[in-house]
C-alpha positions as a printed Julia matrix, in Angstrom:
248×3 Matrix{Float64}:
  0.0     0.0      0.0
  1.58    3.35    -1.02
  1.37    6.47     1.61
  0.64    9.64     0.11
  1.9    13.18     1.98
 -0.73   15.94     1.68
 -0.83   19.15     2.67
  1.81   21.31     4.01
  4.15   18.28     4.7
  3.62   17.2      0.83
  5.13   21.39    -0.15
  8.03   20.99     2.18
  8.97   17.6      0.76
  8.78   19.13    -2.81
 10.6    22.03    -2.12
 13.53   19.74    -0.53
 13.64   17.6     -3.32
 14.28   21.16    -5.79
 16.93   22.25    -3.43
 18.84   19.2     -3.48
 18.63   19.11    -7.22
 19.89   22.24    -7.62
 22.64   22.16    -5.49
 24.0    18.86    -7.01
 23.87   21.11   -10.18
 25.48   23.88    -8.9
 28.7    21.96    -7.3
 30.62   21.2    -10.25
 29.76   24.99   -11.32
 31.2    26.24    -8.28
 34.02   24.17    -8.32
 35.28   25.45   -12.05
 35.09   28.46   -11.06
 37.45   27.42    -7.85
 39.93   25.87   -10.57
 39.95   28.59   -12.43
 40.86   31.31   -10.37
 37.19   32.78    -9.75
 36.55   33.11   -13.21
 33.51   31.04   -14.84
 34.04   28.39   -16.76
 32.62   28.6    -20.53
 28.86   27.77   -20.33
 28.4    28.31   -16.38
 25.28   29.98   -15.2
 25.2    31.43   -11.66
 21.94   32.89    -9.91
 22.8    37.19    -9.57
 24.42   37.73    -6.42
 25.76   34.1     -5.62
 29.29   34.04    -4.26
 29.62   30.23    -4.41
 33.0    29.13    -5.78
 33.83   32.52    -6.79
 36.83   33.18    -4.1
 39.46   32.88    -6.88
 42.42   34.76    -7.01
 40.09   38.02    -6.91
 37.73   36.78    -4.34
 35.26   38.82    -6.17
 31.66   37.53    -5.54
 30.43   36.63    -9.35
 27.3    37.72   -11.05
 25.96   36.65   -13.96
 24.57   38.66   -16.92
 23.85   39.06   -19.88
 26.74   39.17   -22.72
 27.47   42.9    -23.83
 26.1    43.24   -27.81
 29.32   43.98   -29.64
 29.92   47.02   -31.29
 28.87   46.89   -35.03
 31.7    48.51   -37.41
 30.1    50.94   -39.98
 32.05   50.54   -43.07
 32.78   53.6    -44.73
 30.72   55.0    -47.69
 32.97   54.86   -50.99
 32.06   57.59   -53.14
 32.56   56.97   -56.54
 34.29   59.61   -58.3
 32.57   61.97   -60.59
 32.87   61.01   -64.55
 34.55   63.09   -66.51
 32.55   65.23   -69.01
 32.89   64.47   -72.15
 34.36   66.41   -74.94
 31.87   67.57   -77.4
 31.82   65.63   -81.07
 33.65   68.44   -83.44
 30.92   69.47   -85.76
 30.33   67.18   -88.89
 30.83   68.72   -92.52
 28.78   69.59   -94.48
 27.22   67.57   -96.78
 28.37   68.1   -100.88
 25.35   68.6   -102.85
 24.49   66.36  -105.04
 26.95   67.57  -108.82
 28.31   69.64  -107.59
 31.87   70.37  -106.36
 32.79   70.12  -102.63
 35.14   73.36  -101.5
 38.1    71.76  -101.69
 37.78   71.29  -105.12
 37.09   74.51  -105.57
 39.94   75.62  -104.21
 41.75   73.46  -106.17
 40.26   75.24  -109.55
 41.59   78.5   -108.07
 38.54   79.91  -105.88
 39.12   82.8   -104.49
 37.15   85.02  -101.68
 34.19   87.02  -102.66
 34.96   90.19  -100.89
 38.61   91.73  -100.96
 39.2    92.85   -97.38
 38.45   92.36   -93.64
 35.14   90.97   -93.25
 33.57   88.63   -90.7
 30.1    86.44   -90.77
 28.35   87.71   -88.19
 25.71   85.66   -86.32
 22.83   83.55   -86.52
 21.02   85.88   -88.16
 23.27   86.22   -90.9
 23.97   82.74   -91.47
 21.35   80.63   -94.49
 18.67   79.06   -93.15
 17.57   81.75   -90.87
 13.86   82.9    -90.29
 12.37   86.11   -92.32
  9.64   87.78   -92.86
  7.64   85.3    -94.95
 10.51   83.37   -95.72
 13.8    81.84   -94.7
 17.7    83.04   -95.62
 19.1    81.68   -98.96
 22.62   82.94   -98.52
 25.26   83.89   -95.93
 26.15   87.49   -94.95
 29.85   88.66   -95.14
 29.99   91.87   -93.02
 32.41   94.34   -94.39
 32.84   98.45   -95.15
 31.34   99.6    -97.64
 32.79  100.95  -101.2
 34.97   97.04  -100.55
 35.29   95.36  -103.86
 33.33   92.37  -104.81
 35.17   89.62  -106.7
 33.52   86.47  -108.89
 35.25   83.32  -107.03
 35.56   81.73  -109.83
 34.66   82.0   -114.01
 31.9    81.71  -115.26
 29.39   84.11  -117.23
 26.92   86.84  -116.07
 23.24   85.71  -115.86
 21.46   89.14  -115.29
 22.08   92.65  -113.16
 19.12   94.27  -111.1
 17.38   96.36  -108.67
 15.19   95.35  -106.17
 14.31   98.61  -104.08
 12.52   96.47  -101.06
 14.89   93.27  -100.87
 18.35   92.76  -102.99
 19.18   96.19  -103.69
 21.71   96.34  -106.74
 22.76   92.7   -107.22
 24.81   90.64  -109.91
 23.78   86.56  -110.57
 26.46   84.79  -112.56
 26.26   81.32  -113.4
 29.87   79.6   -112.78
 31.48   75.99  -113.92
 30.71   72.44  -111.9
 27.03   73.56  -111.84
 27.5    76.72  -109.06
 25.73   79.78  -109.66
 26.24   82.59  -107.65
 23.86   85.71  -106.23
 25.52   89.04  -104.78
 23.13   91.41  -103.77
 23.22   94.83  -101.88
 25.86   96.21  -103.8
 26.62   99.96  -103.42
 24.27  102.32  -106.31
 25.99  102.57  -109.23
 29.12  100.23  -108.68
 27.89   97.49  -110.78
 30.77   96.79  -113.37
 29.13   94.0   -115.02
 25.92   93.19  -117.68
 24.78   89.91  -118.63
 26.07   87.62  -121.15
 29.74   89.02  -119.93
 32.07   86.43  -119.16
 34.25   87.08  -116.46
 37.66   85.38  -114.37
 38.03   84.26  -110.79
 38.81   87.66  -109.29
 37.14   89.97  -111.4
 35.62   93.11  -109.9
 31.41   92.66  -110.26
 30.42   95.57  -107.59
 31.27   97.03  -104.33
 30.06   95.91  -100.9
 26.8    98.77  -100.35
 23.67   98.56   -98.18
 21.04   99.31  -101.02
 17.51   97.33  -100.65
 16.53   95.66   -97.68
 20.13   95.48   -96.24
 20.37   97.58   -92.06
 24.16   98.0    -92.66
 26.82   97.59   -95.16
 27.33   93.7    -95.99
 27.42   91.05   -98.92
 24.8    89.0    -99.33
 25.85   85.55  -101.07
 23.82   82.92  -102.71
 24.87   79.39  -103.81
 22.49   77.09  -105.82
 23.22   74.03  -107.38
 21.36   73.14  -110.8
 20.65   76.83  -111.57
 19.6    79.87  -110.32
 16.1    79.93  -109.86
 15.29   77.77  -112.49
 14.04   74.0   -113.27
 14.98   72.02  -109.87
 18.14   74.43  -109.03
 18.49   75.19  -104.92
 20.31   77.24  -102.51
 22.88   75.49  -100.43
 24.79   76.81   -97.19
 27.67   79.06   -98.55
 29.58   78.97   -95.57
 31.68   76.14   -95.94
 32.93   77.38   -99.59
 33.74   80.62   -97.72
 35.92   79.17   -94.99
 37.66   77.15   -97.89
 38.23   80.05  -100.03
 39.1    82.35   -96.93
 41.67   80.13   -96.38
């Protein structure tokens, strides 16, 4: 027949049974931390303020806690270094119209400058292609004093000689070799030194640099077309690059 304990005797008995449990766990504890000069061994847990085994070398009483978080290292931002900026594309030539010589080979068949003496371009509104009144530029300004002479670039023959009192002034059209005609326009009243049908050299006198017409100052207004001068399917191309050439 088995006795049972009840009540308070059956508490006490429990709680004696724990403490002599934990005590049997807590010896070999204590005694590496003895062995080890008060310090706890690897894995030993001791209740906070217990000074069991800790009368090492020290004789510091031991209490346990938790394990300090470590510091985390920040690793340092890398920057990247700023690209370079890159160096514009130089500006691609211009196209050579279709038959028609590029400047170069102009040059080569003795070209030479429209306007004999200092001169300059200007700006975008004196360059071909910009906006006017009801229509757009057909040639490129050359800027210079007036009474300067104005020279055929190359031979060819006259086409016609004019007035236009609201737009080219005085001007001379002459229809040159390769498919080129020319257009100068605002020349100075009464300089023309031309008439059509004339045949004239590369550096012949036609005019002098003026303001008559439409001009606001003194300048040379110059027209190339390829395939003829306002006739059939004949066009104005972009002087400038032929002026460069022949400034040259």
């Amino acid at each position: 027949m088995k006795i049972g304990l009840a009540g308070p005797a059956a508490a006490v008995a429990t709680a004696a049974s724990l403490a002599a449990l934990v005590s049997a766990w807590l010896t070999p504890v204590a005694t590496a931390i003895e062995s080890t000069g008060g310090v706890a061994a690897p894995g030993a847990v001791l209740e906070a303020g217990s000074t069991s085994g800790t009368r090492g070398t020290g004789g510091t009483a031991f209490v346990a806690v938790s394990p300090k978080p470590r510091p985390v290292k920040k690793q340092p931002i890398k920057h990247k270094p700023a690209r370079k900026p890159r160096k514009p594309s130089p500006p691609s030539a211009a196209p050579t119209p279709s038959g028609a010589p590029n400047p170069a080979q102009t040059v080569a068949q003795g070209a030479v400058f429209p306007v004999r003496g200092p001169h300059s371009f200007g700006g975008p509104e004196n360059r071909f292609g910009a906006g006017r009144v009801g229509h757009i530029h057909q040639g490129q300004d050359v800027l210079a004093s007036e009474g300067l002479e104005v020279l055929a670039p190359l031979s060819g023959t006259i086409i016609t000689t004019g007035y236009q009192a609201g737009a080219a002034g005085w001007y001379v059209a002459e229809q040159a070799g390769d498919g080129l005609s020319f257009f100068y326009a605002h020349c100075q009243a009464g300089s023309v030194a031309v008439k059509a049908q004339q045949s004239v050299r590369a550096g012949q006198r036609l005019c002098l640099v003026g303001q008559t017409g439409d001009a606001t100052g003194p300048h040379l207004h110059f027209e190339i077309w390829v395939g003829g001068w306002h006739v059939g399917n004949g066009y104005p191309v972009d002087p400038l690059p032929y002026l460069e050439a022949w400034g040259q």
